[in-house]
TIGUNU-273029 format. One record per residue (C-alpha): x, y, z; residue in one letter. Coordinates in steps of 0.5 Angstrom, whole numbers, m for minus. Each point is the difference from the previous one (the first is absolute). Last residue first. Layout:
% residues N
R:xx:yy:zz:res
R:X:Y:Z:A
...
This chain:
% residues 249
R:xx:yy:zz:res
R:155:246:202:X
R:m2:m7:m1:X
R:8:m3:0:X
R:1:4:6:X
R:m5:m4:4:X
R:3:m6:m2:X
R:7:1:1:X
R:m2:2:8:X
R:7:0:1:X
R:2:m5:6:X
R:2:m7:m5:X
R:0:m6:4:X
R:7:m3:4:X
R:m4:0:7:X
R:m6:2:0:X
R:m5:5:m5:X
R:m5:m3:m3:X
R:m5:5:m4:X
R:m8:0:4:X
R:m4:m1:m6:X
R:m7:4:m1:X
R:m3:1:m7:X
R:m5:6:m2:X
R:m6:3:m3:X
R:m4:7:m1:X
R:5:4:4:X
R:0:3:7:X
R:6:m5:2:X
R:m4:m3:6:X
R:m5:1:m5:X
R:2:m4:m5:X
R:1:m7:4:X
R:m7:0:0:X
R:m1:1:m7:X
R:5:m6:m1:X
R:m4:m5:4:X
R:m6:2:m3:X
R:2:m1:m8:X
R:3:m6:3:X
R:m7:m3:3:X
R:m3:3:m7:X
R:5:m4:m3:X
R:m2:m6:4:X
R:m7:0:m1:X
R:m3:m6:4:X
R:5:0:5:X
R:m2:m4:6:X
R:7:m4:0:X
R:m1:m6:m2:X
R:m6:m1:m5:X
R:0:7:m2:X
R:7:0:m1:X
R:m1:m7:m4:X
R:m5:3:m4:X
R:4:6:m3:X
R:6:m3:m1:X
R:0:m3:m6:X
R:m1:7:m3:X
R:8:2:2:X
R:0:5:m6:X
R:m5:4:6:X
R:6:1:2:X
R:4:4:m6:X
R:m7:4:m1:X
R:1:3:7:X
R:6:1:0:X
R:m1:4:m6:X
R:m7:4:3:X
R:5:1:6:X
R:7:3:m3:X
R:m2:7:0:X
R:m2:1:7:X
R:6:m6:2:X
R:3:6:5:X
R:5:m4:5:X
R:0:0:7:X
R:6:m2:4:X
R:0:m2:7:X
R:m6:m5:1:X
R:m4:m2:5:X
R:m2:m7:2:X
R:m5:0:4:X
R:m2:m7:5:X
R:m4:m3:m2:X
R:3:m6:4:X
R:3:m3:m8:X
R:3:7:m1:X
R:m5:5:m3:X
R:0:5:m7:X
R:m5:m3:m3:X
R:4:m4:m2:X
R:7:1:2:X
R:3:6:m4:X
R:6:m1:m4:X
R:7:m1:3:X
R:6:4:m3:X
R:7:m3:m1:X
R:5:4:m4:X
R:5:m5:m3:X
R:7:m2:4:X
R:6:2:m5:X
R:4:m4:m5:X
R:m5:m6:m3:X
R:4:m6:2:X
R:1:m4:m7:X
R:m5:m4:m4:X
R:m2:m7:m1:X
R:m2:m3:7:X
R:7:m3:1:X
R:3:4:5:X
R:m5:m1:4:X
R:1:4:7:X
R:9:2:m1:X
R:m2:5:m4:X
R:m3:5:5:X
R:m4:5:m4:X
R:m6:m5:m1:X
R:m2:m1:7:X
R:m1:7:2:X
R:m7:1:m4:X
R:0:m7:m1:X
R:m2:0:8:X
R:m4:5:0:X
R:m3:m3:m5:X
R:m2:m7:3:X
R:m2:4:6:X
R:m5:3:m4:X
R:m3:m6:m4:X
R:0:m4:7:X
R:m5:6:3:X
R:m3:0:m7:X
R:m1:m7:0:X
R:m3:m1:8:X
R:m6:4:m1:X
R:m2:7:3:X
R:6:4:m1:X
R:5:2:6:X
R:8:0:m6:X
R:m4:5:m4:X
R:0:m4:m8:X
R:6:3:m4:X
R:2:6:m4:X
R:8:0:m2:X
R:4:5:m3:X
R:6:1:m3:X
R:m1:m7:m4:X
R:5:m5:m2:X
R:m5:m5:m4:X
R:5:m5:m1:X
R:3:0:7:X
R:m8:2:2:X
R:m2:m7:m2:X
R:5:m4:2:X
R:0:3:7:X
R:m8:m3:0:X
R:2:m7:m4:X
R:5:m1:6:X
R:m5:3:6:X
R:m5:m5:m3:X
R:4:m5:0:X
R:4:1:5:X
R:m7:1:6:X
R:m5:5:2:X
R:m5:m3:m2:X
R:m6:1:m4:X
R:m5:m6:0:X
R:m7:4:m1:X
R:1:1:m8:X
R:6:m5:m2:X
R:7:3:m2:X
R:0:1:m8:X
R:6:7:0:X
R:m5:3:m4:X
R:3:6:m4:X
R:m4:6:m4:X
R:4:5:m5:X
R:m4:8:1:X
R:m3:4:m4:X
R:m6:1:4:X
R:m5:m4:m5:X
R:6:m5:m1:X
R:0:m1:8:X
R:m8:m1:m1:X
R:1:m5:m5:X
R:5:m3:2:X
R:m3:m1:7:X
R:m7:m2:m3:X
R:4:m6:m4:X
R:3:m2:6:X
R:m7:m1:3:X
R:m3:m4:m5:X
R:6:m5:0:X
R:m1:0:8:X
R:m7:0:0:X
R:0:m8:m5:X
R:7:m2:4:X
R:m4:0:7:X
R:m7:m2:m2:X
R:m5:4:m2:X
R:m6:2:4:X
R:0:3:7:X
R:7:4:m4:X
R:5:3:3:X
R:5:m6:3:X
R:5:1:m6:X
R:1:6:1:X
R:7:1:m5:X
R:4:0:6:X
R:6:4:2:X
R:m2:7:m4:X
R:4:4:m5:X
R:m2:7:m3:X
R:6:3:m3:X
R:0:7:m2:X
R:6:5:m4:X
R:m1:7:3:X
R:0:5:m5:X
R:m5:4:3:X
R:m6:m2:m2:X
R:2:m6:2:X
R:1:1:6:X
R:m7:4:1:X
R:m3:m7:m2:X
R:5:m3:6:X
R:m4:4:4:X
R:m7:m1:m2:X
R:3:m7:m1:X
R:0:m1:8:X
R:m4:m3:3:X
R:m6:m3:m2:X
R:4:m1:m8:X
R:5:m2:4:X
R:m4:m6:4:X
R:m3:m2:m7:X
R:4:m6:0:X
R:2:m3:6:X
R:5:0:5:X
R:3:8:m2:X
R:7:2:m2:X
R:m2:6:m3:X
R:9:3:m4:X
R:1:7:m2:X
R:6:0:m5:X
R:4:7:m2:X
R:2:2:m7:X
R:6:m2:m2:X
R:3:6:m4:X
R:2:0:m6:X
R:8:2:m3:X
């Protein structure tokens, strides 16, 4: 009799945003036998000063498979458009869809405080999926039966770990990406069209280099190298064990 291995599910606005926030963690999933999905609500569709909405898209979505091949991951894009992320039915119906397929024990998410509207909507849009797809009754027709138990759901670092006030966002859980780092480094730097327009948008003219950054800053808190910071949910009805923590020891 096999036993089925445990799936982590990144349900994040845009390609690259695992691969900035958590593919150190999932990689270490990965090497410890855990089945790995990386999905993401839009194909990015508005990231580029250049080409045109369906030309970036096409091009992003090639990046995000590579990259989540790279990692030994499968990738999913639920095709919403970049910038108009609502929470809405349809939205809500393609996301339990997705996780009744996927049926993942735990689930990383975007930080439900972040610096654009898209990863706040992507966060309440999983964290609804998340208790959504065990009730039956909600899209009945979506292809899949309700998964049995609500996954585990950890949110990921806001960017540069700040609310839309600058306020901190501090995380609760540190995880040690030391050895993963020049991996998840190679993984993002798969998402090449996108050099130019962080540079462009955002100010950040080496992007690798920024995460690089980032996670060493989150390393020291934890006394290591580099880290990932996530806060785990835990209201009503939501697993109350740190299954991630455990699943790294």
């Amino acid at each position: 009799m096999t036993t089925q291995r445990p799936v982590v599910l990144s349900l994040l606005a845009h390609p690259d945003d695992a691969e900035i926030l958590c593919a150190g963690t999932m990689l270490r999933l990965i090497n410890s036998g855990w089945e790995a999905h990386v999905a993401t609500f839009t194909p990015g569709d508005c990231g580029s000063m250049e080409l045109p909405p369906e030309a970036i898209a096409r091009v992003r979505r090639g990046e995000a498979l590579a990259a989540a091949r790279l990692a030994g991951a499968r990738y999913h894009c639920l095709e919403e458009r970049d910038l108009l992320l609502f929470y809405a039915p349809e939205p809500l119906r393609k996301t339990v869809a997705l996780l009744r397929s996927i049926r993942p024990d735990i689930v990383l998410a975007h930080s439900p405080a972040d610096y654009m509207p898209d990863h706040e909507v992507a966060s309440l849009l999983a964290r609804a999926a998340c208790f959504n797809a065990a009730v039956p009754n909600l899209f009945p027709d979506c292809g899949a039966p309700a998964i049995p138990h609500i996954p585990h759901l950890y949110y990921c670092d806001s960017i540069e770990g700040k609310d839309p006030l600058g306020r901190p966002v501090e995380p609760s859980l540190l995880v040690d990406i030391s050895a993963e780092l020049d991996r998840k480094a190679a993984v993002l730097a798969l998402h090449a069209s996108q050099r130019d327009w962080l540079a462009r948008q955002h100010g950040m003219d080496q992007y690798i280099e920024s995460m690089k950054a980032w996670a060493r800053h989150r390393g020291t808190a934890l006394g290591v190298p580099a880290a990932e910071g996530f806060r785990q949910h835990l209201g009503h009805g939501f697993p109350q064990d740190d299954r991630l923590s455990a699943s790294l020891r």
